[in-house]
C-alpha positions in Angstrom: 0.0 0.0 0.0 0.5 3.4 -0.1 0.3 6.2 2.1 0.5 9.8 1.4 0.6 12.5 4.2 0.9 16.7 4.4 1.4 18.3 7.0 1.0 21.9 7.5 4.7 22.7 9.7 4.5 26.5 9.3 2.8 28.9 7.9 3.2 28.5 3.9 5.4 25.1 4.5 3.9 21.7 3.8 5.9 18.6 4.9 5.0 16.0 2.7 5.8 12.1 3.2 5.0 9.2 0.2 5.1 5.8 2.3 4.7 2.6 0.8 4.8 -1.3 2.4 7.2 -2.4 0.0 10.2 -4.7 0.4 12.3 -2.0 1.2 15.9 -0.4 0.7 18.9 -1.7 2.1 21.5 0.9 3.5 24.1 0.3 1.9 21.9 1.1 -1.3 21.1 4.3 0.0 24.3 5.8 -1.9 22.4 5.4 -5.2 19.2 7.1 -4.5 18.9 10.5 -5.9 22.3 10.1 -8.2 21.5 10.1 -11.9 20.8 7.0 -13.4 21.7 5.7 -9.7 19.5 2.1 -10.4 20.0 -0.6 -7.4 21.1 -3.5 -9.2 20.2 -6.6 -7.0 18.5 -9.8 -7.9 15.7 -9.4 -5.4 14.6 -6.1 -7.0 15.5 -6.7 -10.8 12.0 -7.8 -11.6 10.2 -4.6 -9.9 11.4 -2.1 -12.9 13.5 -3.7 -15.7 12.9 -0.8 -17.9 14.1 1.9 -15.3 17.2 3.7 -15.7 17.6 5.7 -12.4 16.7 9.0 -13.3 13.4 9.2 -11.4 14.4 10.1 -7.9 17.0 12.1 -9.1 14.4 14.8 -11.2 12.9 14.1 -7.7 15.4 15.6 -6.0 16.4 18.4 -8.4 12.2 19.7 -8.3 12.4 19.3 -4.6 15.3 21.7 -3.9 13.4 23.7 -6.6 9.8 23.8 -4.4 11.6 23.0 -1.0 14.3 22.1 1.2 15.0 18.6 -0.8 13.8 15.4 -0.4 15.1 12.8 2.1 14.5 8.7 2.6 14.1 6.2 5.6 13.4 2.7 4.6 13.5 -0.6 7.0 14.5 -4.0 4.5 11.2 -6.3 4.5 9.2 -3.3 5.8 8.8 -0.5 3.1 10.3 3.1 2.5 9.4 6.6 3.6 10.2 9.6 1.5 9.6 13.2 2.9 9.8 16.6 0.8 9.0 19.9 1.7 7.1 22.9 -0.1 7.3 26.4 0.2 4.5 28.5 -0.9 4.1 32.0 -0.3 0.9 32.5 -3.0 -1.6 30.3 -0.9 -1.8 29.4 2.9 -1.3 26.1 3.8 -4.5 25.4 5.0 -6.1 26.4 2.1 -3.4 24.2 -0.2 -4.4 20.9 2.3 -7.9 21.9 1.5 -7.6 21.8 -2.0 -5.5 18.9 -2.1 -8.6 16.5 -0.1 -10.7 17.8 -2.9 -8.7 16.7 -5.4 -8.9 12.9 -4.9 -11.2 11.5 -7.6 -14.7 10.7 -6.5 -14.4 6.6 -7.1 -11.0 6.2 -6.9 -9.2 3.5 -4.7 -8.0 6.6 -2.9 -9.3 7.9 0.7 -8.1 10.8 2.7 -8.6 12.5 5.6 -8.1 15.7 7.5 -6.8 15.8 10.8 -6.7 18.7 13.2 -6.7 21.5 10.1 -3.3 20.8 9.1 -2.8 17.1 8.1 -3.9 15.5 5.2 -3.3 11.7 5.0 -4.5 10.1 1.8 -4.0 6.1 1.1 -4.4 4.9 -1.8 
């Protein structure tokens, strides 16, 4: 599964986390996250994305030090992986962004979010 959550850490700042129950990263794979074309070549993974070249979390990371303060990663082997990303926006409050971002979730979808104490959205899809 997969679980996405915002929340609100100051005013115009959205801390946002992509969580999934996968199988996880090892650590001593960590060192090619976020490098271009940075694939983890191991046999347990190799069937997951054959076609990948290991550009995707490094556009990640360049949008996110675009929009943010970057993007960073915690993952447990066997258990899945977090990533977390911030976003600065200084047109629209947070609030309002959160608010906009529960009404965006298709009505039918496998999607389901919530709102928690004005400032935290989780959505699982």
């Amino acid at each position: 599964s997969i679980k996405v959550n915002v929340k609100e850490t100051r005013e115009g700042v959205l801390d946002i986390s992509v969580e999934d129950s996968g199988i996880g990263i090892k650590e001593e794979d960590y060192r090619f996250l976020f490098q271009e074309f940075g694939k983890i070549y191991n046999p347990e993974t190799s069937l997951l994305n054959p076609q990948g070249v290991g550009l995707g979390l490094w556009i990640c990371k360049q949008i996110c030090h675009q929009i943010g303060d970057g993007i960073r990663v915690d993952s447990r082997y066997g258990e899945g992986t977090s990533f977390v990303f911030t976003v600065h926006d200084r047109k629209e409050s947070s609030s309002e962004r959160v608010s906009r971002l529960l009404g965006s979730i298709p009505p039918g979808s496998y999607a389901k979010g919530s709102f928690i104490d004005g400032s935290i959205v989780s959505i699982d899809f």
